[in-house]
Each structure stands twice: as C-alpha cells, then as structure tokens.
N, C-alpha and C positions, 0 to 999 in steps of 0.2 A: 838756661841752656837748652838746646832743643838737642834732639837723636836723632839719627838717621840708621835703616841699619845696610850694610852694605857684605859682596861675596869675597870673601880672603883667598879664596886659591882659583885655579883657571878651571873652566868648565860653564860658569851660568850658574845665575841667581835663579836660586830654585827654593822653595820652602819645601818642608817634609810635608807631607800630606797628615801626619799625625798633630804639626804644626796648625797646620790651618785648621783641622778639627776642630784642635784649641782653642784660638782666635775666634771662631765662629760661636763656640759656645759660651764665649765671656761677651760676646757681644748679643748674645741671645738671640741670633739667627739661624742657627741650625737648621730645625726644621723648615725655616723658607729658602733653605738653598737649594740650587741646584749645581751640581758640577757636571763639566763640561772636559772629558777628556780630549786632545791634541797631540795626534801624532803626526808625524812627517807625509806627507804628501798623501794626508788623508782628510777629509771632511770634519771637524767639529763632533763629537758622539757626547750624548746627553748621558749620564747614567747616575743611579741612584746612592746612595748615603750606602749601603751595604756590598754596592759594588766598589766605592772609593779603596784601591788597593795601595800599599805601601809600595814606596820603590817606584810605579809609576810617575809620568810628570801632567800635571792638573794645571795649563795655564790659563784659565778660566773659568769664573764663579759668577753665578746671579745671583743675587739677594732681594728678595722684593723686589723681580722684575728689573734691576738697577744690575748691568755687568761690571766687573772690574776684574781684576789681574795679580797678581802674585805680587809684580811692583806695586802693585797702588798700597802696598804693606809698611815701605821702608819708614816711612814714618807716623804712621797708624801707633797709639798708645796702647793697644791692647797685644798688638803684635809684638812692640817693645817691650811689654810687659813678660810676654809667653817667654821671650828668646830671655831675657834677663833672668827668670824664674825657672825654667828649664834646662840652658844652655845651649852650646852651639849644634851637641850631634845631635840634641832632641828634634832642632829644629831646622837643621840643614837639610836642603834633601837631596839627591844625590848629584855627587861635584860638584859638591856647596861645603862652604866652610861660612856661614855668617856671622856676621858681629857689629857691633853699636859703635858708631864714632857721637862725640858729645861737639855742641859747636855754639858760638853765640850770635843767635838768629840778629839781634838787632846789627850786631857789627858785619856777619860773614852771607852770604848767599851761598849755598852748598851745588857746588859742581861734581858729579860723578866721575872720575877716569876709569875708561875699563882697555883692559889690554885681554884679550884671549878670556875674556870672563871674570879673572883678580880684578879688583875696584879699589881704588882707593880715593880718596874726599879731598877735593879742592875747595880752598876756600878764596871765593873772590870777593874782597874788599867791601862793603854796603857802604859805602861813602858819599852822602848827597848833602849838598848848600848847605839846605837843612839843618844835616847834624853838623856841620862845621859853624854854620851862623848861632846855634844854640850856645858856644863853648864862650865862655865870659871873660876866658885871657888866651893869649898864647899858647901857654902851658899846657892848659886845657885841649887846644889843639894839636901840638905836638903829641900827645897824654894819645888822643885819637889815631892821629896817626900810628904811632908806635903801637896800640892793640891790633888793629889790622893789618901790620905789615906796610902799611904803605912809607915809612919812613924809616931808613935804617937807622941804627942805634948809635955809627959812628958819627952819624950827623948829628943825635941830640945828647951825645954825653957833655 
C-alpha cells in the first residue's frame, strides 16, 4: 500500500515550518538547506535557519543545490513518517488541516481533486493488457475488475 498525504479543509497545502525542520533533520540535510521565503508579489528572499519563522509560508527549499517545494512532500517516507508520528496540528501549517490517505499503487494511479484547497484522492483504475493477460481464468479477471472498481458488483454476483 503506498501513502499520499493530502489538505482536509480549504485554504492550501502548506506544511508547518516546524514540519519541515523535521523532515529535514531525519533526512539529514539540515545543515545544507537553504530556505527560500515567498510572498505575494514579491521576489523569492533567501534566509537563514534562524530566521525560519513559524506561521510564515516557506514554498521553497534547496538541498544540495537541488530545489523542491512543499508538494514534492506528499509522498516522501520521511514526511509520512513526521505527520504519522506527530499528527495533523504538528504538521499542518496554516489553513492546513493534512492527512495520509493509503491506496494500492499496483491497482490505482492516485488523482488529487482539490476544490478551494480541501483535496481529496481519486483513484483511477491501473488497468493494462498486462495485468488482465496475466489472470489464469475468468474469475481471476472479474477478481480484477471488482478491486479497482472497474466492474460493478451487480454484474458479478
């Protein structure tokens, strides 16, 4: 089963900045980051580990040279890990409310819906030749279908 984590209430996917600390120091990059505050119709501002303040929004981090973003989180194991081990307020940050949906990679492709910033997890079907020529009867394909949704249940009772 694979995680994603996704925002529950409206507002934007924001991690807490006390979050990403976190995240940072289990991945043992701290010291080579650098953050990158972003505000509204303003330039990018580089600032230091001591100015990282809570309640602001941080949508930008380089780690050795390498940028990434607040989303490149949602399914990051160490991130999963923070939010699992922490909880939601630990790690939401503001007009966040996040949480872990669980899904099965080989069956679903994970779709995001977001309306006003609430998300919630579409799963679209993973269904290729492939996995249908692999199934050794019927049954087996039916069996397929019926996990991903693709067949309703009145048609194979």
């Amino acid at each position: 089963m694979a995680k994603i984590v996704l925002n529950g209430c409206y507002g934007g996917f924001h991690w807490s900045n006390r979050a990403i600390v976190e995240i940072l120091k289990r991945k043992g990059v701290l010291d080579k980051t650098t953050f990158v505050r972003t505000k509204w119709g303003e330039a990018p501002t580089e600032i230091s580990e001591s100015e990282y303040v809570e309640g602001e929004r941080y949508s930008m981090y380089h780690v050795n040279d390498e940028s990434w973003e607040g989303f490149d989180l949602r399914d990051d194991p160490d991130a999963i890990a923070v939010l699992e081990e922490k909880g939601s307020n630990f790690c939401s940050g503001s007009c966040s409310e996040l949480y872990i949906e669980e899904y099965d990679e080989e069956l679903f492709i994970p779709k995001i819906e977001e309306y006003d910033g609430s998300e919630t997890l579409d799963l679209i079907p993973n269904l290729t030749e492939e996995k249908v020529r692999n199934c050794n009867t019927i049954d087996e394909v039916v069996e397929l279908l019926r996990k991903t949704g693709a067949l309703c249940h009145r048609f194979c009772a």
